[in-house]
N, C-alpha and C positions, 0 to 999 in steps of 0.2 A: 557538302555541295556548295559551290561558289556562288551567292547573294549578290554581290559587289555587279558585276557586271550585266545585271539581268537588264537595265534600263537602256543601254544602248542595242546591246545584244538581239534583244529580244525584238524593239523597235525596231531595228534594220534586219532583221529575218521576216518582218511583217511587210516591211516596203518593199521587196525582193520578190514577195507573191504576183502575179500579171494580172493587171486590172481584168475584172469581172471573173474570176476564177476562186475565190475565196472560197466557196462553197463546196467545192473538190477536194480540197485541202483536209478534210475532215477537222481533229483538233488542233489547230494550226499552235496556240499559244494563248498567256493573257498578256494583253497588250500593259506595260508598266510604263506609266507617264503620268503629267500632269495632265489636267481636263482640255488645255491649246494642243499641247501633244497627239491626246488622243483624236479631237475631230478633227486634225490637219492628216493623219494618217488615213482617218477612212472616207476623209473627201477623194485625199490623192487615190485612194484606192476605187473610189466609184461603190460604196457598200453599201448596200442598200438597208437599211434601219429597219427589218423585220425578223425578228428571231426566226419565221420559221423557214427563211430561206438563207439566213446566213445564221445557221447555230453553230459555227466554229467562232464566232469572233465575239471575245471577251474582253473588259475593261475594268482593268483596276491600279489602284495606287502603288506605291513602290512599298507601303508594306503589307499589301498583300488582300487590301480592304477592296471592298467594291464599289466602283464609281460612280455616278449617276452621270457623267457630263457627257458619254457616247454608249448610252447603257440601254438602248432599243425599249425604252417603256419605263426606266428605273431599274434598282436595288432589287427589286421583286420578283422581274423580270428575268432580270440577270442570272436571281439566285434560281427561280427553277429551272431557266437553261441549262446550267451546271448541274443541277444535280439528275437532270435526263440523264446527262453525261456520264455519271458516278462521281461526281465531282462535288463532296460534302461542304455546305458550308457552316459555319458557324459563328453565329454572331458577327454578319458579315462579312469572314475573315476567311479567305482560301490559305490553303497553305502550300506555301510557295514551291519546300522543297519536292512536295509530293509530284506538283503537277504543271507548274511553269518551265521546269527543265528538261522539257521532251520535244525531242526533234522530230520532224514529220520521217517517217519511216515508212516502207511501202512492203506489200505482204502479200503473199498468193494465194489465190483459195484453195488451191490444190494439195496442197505439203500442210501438214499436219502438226507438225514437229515445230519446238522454236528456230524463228527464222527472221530475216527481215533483209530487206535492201535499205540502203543510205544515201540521202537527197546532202544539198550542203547549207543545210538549214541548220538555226539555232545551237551552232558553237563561237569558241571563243577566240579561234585565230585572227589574224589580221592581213592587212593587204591582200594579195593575189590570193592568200590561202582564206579571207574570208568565206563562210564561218567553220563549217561541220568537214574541218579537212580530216580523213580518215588516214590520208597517206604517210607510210612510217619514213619513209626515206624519198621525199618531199623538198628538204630543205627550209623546211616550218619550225619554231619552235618545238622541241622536243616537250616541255612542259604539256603548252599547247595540244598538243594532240594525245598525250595520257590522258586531258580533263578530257575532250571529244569524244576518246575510246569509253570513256566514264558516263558518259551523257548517252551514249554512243549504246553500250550494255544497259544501263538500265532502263533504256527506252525499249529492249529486244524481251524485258524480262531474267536476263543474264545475271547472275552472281560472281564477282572478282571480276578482274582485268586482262585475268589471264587466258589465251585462245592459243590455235594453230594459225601460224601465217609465213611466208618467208617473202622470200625474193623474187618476184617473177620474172622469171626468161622468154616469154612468148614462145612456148616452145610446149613437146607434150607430156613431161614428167608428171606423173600423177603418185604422191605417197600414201600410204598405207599407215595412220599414225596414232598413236591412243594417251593417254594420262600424260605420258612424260616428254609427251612432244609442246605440250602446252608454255607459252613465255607470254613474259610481260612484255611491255611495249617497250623497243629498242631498235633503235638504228644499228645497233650490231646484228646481223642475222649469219648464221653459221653457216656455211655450203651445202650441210644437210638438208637444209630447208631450200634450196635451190628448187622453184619448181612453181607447175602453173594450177595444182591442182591436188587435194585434199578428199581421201577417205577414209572412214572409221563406221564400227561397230560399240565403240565406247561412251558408256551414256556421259553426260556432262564436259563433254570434250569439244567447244565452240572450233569449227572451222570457218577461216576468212580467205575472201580473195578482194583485188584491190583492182578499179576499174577506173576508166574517164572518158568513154567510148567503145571499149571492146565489151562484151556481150558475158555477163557475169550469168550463171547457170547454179542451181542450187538441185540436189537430188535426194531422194527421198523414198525409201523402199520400207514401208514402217511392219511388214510382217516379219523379213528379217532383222528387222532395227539396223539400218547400214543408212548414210547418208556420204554427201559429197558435195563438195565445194568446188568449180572448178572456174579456171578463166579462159573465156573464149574467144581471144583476137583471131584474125584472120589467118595471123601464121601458126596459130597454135590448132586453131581449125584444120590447116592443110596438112598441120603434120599428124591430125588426126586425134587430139588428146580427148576426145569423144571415147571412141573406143577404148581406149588405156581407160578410162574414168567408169565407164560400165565395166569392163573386164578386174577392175580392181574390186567394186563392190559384187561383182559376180564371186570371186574368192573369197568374199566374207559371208556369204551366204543368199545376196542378192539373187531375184528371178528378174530380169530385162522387164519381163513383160508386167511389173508389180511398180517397177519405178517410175517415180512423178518425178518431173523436170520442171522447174520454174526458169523462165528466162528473165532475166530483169533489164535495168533502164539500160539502153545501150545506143548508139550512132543507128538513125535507120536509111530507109533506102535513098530517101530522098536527100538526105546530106552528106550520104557516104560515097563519093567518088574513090573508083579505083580503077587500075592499069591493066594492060592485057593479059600478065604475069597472074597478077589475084583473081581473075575469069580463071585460066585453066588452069591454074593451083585447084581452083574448087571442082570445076571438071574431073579431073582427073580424081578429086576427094570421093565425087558422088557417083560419078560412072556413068552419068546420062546429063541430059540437056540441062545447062543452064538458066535459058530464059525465063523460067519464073520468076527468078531470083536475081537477073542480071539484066540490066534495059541499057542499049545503046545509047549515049548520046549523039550530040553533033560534033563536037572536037572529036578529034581524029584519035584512036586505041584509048578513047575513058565510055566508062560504065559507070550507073550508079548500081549498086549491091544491096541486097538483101539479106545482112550476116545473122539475122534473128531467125530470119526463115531456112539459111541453109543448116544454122545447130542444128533448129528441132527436126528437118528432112535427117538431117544425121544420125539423129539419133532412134528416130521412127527406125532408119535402115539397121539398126546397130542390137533391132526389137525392142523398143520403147514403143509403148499402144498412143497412137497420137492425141486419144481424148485423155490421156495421164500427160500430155504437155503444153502446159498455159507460159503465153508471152505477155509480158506487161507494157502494155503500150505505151512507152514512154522514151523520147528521142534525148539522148543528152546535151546532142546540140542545138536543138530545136528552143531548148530552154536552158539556157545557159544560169542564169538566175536562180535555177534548182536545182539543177546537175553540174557537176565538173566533165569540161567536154575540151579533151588535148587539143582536138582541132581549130574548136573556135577560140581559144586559148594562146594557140599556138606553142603550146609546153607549158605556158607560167600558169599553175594550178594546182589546188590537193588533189584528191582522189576518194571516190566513194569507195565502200565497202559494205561485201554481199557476205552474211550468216549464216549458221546452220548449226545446230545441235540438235543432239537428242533428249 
């Protein structure tokens, strides 16, 4: 695990949190600085110095000792904070590699199975792809995003590097893939892997898909052990890769009405403007009204959309039982600072990445 970099890394993943929200964040990090360091950080941040409304925010030295100079009461303090946490200390001494190098990850309560969503916290790219860039063909250092994928797994619980991913087309190919479809991280992806969407029945076989706005979907059917990964932009919605995605883990032994569906952080309604084109694409997806999901504006043929809400209708219609399908409320443009979001971006950006194993 890389040491070297934890002091700036770490510090600018913390400045990146939006004032007064710190407490949401769950175990955000330990903050690694000197003692100027640290209380310039949680002034700017607005933290308020009571462990028990901000017990995600830690302070400690660079090697790994505990601070007293932003430490809500002291050394003492600190330390039972942490160890609420599972967070052992000893002899004032956290240890770094265990627990410093975990990025904020986001999880559903519904799926059971190892899984997680990916914010763009606490990695070690640069520029545009600052920090947790997940996206393989990005234009990011290549190095760069193996560590990520590395920080990336072992924050998920994950063993090796190796997963299912390929290329996404926006489009609705859904594969069927086991052991040997598994690779390392590589900017070369084969044509086989051409595709928006990932199932399996084989245990220890990580499925990924790669987002920055479009609506990332994880499935989970754990009585027949079948899971799925899929990515849900708008065209891949219309061209229906819902259906292909249930009908694939239907062949593996899936029941519709047994699969959990997690939506994860995706463009919501109120930032998603779209054209008259993506209205009756969905129309014509769902077979009835719109307006739940679609609200006129005042410029002339724009909408803003609801692409979170028409998945899970999709998949409710496709026999998914709607109290087996949880959205995670979380816009990616909304928070650019957490999420990689194309739009607010404008293209110059990584890409999060949504999990799934059995």
């Amino acid at each position: 695990m890389i040491i070297s970099p934890f002091k700036k890394k770490v510090y600018d993943a913390v400045k990146m949190i939006p004032k007064g929200r710190v407490s949401t964040y769950g175990r955000i990090a330990l903050l690694i600085g000197n003692p100027r360091a640290s209380r310039a950080v949680g002034n700017a941040l607005h933290v308020n110095p009571d462990p028990e409304h901000t017990p995600c925010f830690r302070v400690v030295n660079g090697e790994g000792y505990l601070s007293g100079a932003f430490a809500f009461g002291g050394r003492d303090v600190q330390k039972k904070m942490l160890e609420k946490d599972g967070i052992r200390v000893r002899d004032g001494q956290v240890d770094l590699k265990k627990y410093l190098w975990k990025p904020q990850i986001l999880q559903a309560g519904n799926i059971t199975c190892t899984h997680a969503f990916s914010t763009r916290l606490c990695g070690v790219s640069e520029g545009i792809y600052h920090s947790l860039n997940l996206g393989i063909a990005t234009g990011d250092d290549e190095e760069n995003i193996r560590t990520n994928w590395e920080i990336f797994l072992e924050a998920c619980g994950i063993i090796g590097v190796s997963f299912v991913y390929g290329k996404q087309q926006h489009g609705n190919r859904v594969l069927i893939v086991d052991e040997e479809d598994k690779r390392p991280v590589s900017s070369s992806v084969p044509e086989k892997y051409y595709a928006d969407g990932y199932v399996t029945n084989r245990r220890n076989v990580p499925l990924a898909v790669f987002t920055a706005d479009c609506v990332p979907v994880l499935l989970h059917e754990k009585y027949a052990g079948v899971i799925g990964a899929v990515h849900c932009g708008w065209r891949s919605t219309a061209a229906d890769i819902e259906k292909n995605a249930v009908e694939a883990m239907e062949s593996l032994g899936a029941d519709p009405k047994k699969i959990r569906a997690a939506i994860g952080p995706a463009i919501e309604k109120e930032c998603f403007e779209v054209g008259e084109e993506v209205v009756e694409a969905m129309t014509s997806l769902l077979g009835e009204d719109l307006s739940p999901f679609a609200e006129k504006k005042e410029a002339p043929g724009k909408y803003r959309m609801d692409l979170k809400g028409i998945v899970k209708w999709r998949f409710a219609q496709l026999g998914l039982q709607e109290k087996n399908i949880e959205i995670l409320p979380a816009c990616t443009m909304c928070e650019p600072e957490r999420f990689w979001s194309h739009r607010y971006t404008g293209g110059q950006r990584g890409s999060q990445a949504s999990i799934i194993m059995l």
